[in-house]
Backbone as a ProteinNet text record, in pm:
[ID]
protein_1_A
[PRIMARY]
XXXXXXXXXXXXXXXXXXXXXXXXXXXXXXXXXXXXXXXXXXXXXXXXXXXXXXXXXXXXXXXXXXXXXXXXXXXXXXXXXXXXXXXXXXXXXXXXXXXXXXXXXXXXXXXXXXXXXXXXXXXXXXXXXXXXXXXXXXXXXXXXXXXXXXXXXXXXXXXXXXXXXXX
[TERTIARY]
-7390.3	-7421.1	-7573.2	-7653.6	-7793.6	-7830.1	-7948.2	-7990	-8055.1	-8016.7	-8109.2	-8202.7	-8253	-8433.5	-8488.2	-8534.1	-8582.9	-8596.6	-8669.1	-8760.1	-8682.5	-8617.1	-8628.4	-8741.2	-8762.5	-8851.4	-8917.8	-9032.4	-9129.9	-9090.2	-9085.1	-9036.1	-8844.7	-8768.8	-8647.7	-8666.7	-8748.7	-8776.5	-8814.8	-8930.5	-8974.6	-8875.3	-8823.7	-8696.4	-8559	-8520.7	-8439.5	-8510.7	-8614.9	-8672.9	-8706	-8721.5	-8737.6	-8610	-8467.7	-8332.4	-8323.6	-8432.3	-8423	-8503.4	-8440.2	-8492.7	-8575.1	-8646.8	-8715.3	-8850.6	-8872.4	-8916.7	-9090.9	-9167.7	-9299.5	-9378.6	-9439.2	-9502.9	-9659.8	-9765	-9886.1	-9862.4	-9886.5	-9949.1	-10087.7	-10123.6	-10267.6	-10303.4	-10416.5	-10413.3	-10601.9	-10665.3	-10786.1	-10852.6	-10985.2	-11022.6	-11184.2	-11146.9	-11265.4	-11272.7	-11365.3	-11397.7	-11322.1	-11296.3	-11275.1	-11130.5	-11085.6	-10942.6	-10936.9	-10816.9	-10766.9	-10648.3	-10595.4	-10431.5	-10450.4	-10296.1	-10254.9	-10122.9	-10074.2	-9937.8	-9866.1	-9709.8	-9638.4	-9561	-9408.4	-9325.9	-9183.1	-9274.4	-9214.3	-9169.5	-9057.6	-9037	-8887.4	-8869.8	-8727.3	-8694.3	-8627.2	-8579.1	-8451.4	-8521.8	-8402.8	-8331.7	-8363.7	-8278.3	-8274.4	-8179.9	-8220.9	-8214.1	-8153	-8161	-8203.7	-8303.8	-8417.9	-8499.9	-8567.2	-8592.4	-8717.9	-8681.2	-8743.1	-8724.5	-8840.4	-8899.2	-8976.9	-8980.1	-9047.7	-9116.5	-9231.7	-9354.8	-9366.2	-9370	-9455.4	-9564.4	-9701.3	-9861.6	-9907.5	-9930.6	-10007.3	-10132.1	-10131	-10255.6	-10378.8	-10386.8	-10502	-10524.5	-10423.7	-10488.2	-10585.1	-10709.4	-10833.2	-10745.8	-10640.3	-10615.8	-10554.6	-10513.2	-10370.5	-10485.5	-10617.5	-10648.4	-10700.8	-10691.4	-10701.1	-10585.9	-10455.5	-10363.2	-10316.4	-10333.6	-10357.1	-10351.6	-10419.6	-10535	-10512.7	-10453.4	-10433.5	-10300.6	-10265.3	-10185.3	-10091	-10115.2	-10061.9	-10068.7	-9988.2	-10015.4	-9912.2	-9997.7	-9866	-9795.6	-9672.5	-9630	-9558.4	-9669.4	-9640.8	-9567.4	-9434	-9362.8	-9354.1	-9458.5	-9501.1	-9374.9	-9423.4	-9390.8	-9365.5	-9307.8	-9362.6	-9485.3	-9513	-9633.5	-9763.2	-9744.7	-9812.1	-9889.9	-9861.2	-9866.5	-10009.8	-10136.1	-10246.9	-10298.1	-10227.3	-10202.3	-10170.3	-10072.4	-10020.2	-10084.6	-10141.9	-10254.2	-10393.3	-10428.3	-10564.6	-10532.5	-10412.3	-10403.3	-10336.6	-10326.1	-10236.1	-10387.9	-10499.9	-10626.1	-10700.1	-10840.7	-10928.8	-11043.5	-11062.6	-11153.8	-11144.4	-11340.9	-11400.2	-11366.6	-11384.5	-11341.1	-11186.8	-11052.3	-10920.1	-10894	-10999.5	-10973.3	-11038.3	-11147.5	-11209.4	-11207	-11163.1	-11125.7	-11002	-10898.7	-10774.5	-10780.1	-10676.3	-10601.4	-10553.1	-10596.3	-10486.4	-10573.2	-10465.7	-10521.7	-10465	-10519.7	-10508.8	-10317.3	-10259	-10168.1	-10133.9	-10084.1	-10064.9	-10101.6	-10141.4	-10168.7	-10334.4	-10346.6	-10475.8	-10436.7	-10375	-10301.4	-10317.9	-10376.3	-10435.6	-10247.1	-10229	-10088.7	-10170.8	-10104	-10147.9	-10051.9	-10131	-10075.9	-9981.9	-9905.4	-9788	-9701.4	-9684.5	-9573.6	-9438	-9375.9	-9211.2	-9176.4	-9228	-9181	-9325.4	-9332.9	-9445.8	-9416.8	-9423.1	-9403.9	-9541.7	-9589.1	-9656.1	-9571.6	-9619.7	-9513.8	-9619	-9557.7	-9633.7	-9584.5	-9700	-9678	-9591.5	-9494.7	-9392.7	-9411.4	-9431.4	-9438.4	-9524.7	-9562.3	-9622.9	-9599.2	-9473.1	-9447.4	-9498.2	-9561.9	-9617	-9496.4	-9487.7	-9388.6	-9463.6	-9532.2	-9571.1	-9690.9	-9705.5	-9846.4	-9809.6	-9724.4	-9727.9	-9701.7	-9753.5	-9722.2	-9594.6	-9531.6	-9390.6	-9469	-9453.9	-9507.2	-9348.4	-9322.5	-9178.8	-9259.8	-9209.8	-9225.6	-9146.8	-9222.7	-9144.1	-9156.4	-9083.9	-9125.2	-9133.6	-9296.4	-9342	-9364.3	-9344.2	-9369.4	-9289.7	-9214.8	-9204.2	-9190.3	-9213.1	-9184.1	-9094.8	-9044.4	-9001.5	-9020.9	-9074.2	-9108	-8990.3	-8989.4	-8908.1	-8937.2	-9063.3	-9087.7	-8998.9	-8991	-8885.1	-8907.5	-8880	-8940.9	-8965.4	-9061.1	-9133.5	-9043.2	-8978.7	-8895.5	-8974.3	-8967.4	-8990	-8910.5	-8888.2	-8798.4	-8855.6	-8828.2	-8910.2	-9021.6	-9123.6	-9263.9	-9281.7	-9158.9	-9225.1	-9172.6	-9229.1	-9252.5	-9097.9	-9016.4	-8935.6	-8933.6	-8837	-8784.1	-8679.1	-8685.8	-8606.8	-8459.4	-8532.4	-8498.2	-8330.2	-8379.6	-8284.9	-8239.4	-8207.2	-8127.1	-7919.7	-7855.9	-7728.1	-7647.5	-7543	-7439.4	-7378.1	-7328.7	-7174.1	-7072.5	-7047.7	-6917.2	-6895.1
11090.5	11146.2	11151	11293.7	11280	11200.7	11151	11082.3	11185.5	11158.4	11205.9	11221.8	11343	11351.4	11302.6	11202.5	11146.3	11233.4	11348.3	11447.2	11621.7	11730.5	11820.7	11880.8	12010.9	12045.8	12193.4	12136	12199	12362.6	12450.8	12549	12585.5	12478.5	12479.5	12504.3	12411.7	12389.2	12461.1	12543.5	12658	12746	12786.5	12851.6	12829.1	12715.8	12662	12637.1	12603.8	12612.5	12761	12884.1	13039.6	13078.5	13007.5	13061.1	12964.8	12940.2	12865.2	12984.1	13000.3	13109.7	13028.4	12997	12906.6	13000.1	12984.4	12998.2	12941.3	13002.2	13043.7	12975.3	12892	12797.8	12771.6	12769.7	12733.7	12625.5	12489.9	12399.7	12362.4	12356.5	12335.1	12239.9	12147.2	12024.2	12041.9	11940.2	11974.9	11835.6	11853.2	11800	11737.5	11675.7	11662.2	11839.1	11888.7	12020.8	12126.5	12069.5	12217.4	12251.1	12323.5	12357.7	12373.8	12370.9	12339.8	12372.5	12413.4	12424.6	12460.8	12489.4	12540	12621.5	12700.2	12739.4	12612.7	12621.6	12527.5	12544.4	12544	12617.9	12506.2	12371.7	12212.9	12179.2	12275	12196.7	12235.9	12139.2	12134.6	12068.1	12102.6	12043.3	11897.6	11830.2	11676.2	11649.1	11679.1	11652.9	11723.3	11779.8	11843.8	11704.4	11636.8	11547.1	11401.9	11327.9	11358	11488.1	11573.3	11698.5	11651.5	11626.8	11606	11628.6	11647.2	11769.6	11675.9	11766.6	11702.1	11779	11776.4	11892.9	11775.2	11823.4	11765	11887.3	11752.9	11802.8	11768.4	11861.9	11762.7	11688	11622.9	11485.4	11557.6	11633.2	11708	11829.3	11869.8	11988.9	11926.8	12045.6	12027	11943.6	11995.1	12000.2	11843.5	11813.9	11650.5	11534	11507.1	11419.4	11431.2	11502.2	11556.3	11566.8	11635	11579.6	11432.3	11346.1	11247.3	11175.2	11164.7	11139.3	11144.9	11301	11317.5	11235.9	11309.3	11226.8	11313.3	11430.7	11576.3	11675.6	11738.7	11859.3	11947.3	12125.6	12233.1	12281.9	12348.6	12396.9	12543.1	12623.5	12795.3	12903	12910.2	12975.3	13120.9	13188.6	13270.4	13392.7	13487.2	13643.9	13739	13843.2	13930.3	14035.3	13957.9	14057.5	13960.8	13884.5	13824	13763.8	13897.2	13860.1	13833.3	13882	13841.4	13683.7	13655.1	13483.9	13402.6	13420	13358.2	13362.8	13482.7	13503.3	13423.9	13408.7	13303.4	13189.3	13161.2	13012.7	12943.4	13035.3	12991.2	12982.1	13031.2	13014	12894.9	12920	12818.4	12845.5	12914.3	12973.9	12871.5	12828	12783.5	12742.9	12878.4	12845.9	12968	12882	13004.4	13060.7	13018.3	13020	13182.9	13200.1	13282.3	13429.7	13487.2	13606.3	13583.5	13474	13455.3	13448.3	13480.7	13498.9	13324	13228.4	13132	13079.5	12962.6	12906.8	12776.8	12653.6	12489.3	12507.6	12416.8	12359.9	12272	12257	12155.3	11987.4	11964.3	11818.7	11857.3	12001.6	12043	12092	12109.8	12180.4	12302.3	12337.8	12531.8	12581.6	12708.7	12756.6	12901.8	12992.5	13114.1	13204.4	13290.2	13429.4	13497.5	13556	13672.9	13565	13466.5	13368.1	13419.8	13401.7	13408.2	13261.9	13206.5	13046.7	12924.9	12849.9	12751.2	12602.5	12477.3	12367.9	12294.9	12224.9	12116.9	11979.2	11884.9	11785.1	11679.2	11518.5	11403.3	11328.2	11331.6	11247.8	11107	11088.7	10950.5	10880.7	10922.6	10850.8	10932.4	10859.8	10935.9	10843	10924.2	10810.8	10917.5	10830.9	10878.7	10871.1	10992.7	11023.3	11113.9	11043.4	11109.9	11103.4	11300.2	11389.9	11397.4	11411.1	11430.1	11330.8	11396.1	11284.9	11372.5	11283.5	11323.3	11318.6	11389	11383.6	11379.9	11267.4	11257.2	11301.5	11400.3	11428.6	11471.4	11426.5	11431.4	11574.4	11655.8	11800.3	11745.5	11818.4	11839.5	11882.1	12004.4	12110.6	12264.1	12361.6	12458.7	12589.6	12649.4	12777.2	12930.5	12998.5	13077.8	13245.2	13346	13463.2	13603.7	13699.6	13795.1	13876	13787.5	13828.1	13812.2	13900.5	13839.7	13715.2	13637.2	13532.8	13597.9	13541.7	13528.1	13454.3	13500.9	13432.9	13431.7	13342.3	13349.3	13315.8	13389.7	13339.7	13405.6	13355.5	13412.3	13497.6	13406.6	13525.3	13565.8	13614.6	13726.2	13709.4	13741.7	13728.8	13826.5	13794.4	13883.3	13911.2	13996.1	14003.9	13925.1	13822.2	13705.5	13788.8	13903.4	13994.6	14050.6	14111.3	14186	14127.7	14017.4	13941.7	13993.8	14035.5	14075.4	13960.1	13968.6	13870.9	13871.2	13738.5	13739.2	13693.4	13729.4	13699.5	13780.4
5662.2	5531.6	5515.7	5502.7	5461.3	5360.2	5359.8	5231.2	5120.1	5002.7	4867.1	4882.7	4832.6	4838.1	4631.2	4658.4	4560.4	4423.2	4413.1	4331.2	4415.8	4362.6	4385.7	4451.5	4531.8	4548.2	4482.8	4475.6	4351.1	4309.6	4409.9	4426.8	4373.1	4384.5	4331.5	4149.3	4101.1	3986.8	3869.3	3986	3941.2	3891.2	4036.4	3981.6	3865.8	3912.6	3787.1	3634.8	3637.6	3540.5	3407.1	3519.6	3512.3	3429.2	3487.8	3411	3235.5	3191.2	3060.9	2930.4	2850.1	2726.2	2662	2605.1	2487.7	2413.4	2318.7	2209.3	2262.5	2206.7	2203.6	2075.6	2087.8	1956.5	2016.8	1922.1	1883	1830.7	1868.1	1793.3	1797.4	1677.1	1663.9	1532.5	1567.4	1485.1	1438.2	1329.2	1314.7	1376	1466	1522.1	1445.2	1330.8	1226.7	1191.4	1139.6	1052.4	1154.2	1324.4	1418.3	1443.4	1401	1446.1	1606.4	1664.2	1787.4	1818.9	1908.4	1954.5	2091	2141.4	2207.7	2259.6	2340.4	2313.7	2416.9	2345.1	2378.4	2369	2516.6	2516.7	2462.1	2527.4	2523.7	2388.1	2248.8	2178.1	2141	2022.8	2005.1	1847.1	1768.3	1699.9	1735.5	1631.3	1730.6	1587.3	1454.4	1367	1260.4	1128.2	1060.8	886.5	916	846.3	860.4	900.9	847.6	908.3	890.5	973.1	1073.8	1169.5	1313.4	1413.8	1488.7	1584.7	1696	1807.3	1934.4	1973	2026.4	2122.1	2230	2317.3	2473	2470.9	2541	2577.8	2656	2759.9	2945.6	2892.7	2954	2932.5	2944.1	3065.4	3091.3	3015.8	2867.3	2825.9	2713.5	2728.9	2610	2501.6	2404.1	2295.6	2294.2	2400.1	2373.2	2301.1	2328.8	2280.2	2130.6	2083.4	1917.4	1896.2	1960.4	1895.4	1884.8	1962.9	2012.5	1895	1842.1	1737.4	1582.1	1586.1	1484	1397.1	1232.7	1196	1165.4	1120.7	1126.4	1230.3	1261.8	1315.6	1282.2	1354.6	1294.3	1417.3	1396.3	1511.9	1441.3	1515	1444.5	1572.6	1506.1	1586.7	1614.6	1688.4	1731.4	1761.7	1658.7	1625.5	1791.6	1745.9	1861.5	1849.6	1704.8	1671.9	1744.4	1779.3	1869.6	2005.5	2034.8	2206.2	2205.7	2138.2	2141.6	2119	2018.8	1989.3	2112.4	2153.2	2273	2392	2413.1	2531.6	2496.5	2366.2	2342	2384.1	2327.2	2324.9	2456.9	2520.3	2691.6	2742.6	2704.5	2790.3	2793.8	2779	2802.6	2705.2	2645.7	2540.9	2519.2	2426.9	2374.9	2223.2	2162.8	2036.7	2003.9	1990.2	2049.4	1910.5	1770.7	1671.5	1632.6	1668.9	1662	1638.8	1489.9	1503.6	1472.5	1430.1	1402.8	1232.7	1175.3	1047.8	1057.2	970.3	980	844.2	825	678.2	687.1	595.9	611.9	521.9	620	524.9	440.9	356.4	290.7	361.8	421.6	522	609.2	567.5	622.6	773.6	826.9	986	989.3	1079.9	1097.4	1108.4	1027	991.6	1059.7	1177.7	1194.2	1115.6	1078	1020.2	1083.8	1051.3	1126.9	1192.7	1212.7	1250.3	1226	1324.2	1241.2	1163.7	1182.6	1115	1171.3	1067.1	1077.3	1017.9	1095.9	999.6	1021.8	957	920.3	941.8	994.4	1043.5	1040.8	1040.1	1057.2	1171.6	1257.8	1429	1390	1395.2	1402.7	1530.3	1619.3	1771.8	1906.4	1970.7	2107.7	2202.2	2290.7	2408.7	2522.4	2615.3	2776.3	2847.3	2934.3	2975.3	3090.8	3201.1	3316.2	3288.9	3294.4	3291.8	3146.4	3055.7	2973.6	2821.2	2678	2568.5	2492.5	2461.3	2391.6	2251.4	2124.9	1962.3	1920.3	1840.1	1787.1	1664.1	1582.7	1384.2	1329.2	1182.7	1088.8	1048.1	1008.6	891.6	775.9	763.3	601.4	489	576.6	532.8	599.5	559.1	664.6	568.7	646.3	609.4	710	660.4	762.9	718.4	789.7	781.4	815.9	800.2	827.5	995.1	1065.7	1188.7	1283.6	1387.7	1493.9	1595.7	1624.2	1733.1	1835.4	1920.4	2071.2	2155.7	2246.4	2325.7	2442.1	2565.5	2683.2	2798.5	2916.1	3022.2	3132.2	3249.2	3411.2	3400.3	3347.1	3306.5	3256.5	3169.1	3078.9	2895.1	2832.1	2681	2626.9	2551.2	2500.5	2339.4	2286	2152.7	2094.8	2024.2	2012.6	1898.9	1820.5	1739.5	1816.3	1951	2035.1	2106.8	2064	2176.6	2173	2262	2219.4	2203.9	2117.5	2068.7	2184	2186.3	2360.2	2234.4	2111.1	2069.5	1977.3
[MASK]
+++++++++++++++++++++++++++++++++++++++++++++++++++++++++++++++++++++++++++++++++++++++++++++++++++++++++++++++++++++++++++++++++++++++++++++++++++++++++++++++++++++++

């Protein structure tokens, strides 16, 4: 009988990873006076009563140690009117704010414009988990828009709008 290989290989992952749909989010937190984010594909709702939510953030991106930090942050669930949003904030730009529509939320959390949906949330926990920090929160705030969601799967950006029914 071969033995187990400990860890899949990287290339499997990729792939298995490619057959998953998920949803397209900006979180971005204020870093003293400077707003900050990034896109983040890593989230999920975990409860609706109390209403809590999870984001994962690689250790090594600019943004994790301000979120880090922070006590609030937002997580703005990115439109398909958005593909420009999503392309800033997947980068490395300096300042990703620049030229963006957004406004403080209620807790002070950069909220972007044209969102299909946006919450404001309070960091409950940050467990290390690898390369990455798990943000357990609370919702504080939310709101939801008439935009269609940003879906993503094998590369490429979809219409969360046109997705067909299987029932």
């Amino acid at each position: 009988m071969a033995a187990l290989a400990s860890t899949p290989d990287l290339d499997v992952m990729k792939r298995v990873n490619r057959q998953f749909v998920t949803g397209v989010t900006v979180v971005t937190a204020m870093d003293g006076e400077i707003p900050r984010g990034l896109a983040v594909n890593a989230f999920s709702s975990i409860s609706l009563d109390p209403p809590t939510v999870m984001v994962c953030v690689q250790h090594t991106s600019s943004t994790h140690d301000c979120l880090f930090r922070a006590n609030h942050l937002a997580i703005n669930i990115l439109s398909t009117e958005q593909l420009d949003v999503v392309g800033t904030f997947a980068g490395k730009a300096a300042d990703k704010f620049k030229d963006l529509d957004w406004q403080s939320g209620p807790f002070g959390s950069p909220l972007i414009a044209r969102s299909s949906a946006q919450m404001e949330v309070e960091i409950r926990e940050r467990l290390r988990a690898s390369t990455h920090t798990v943000f357990i929160c609370r919702v504080v705030h939310a709101a939801a828009a008439e935009h269609h969601p940003m879906v993503y799967s094998a590369g490429k950006f979809f219409d969360g709008g046109a997705l067909a029914s299987l029932g």
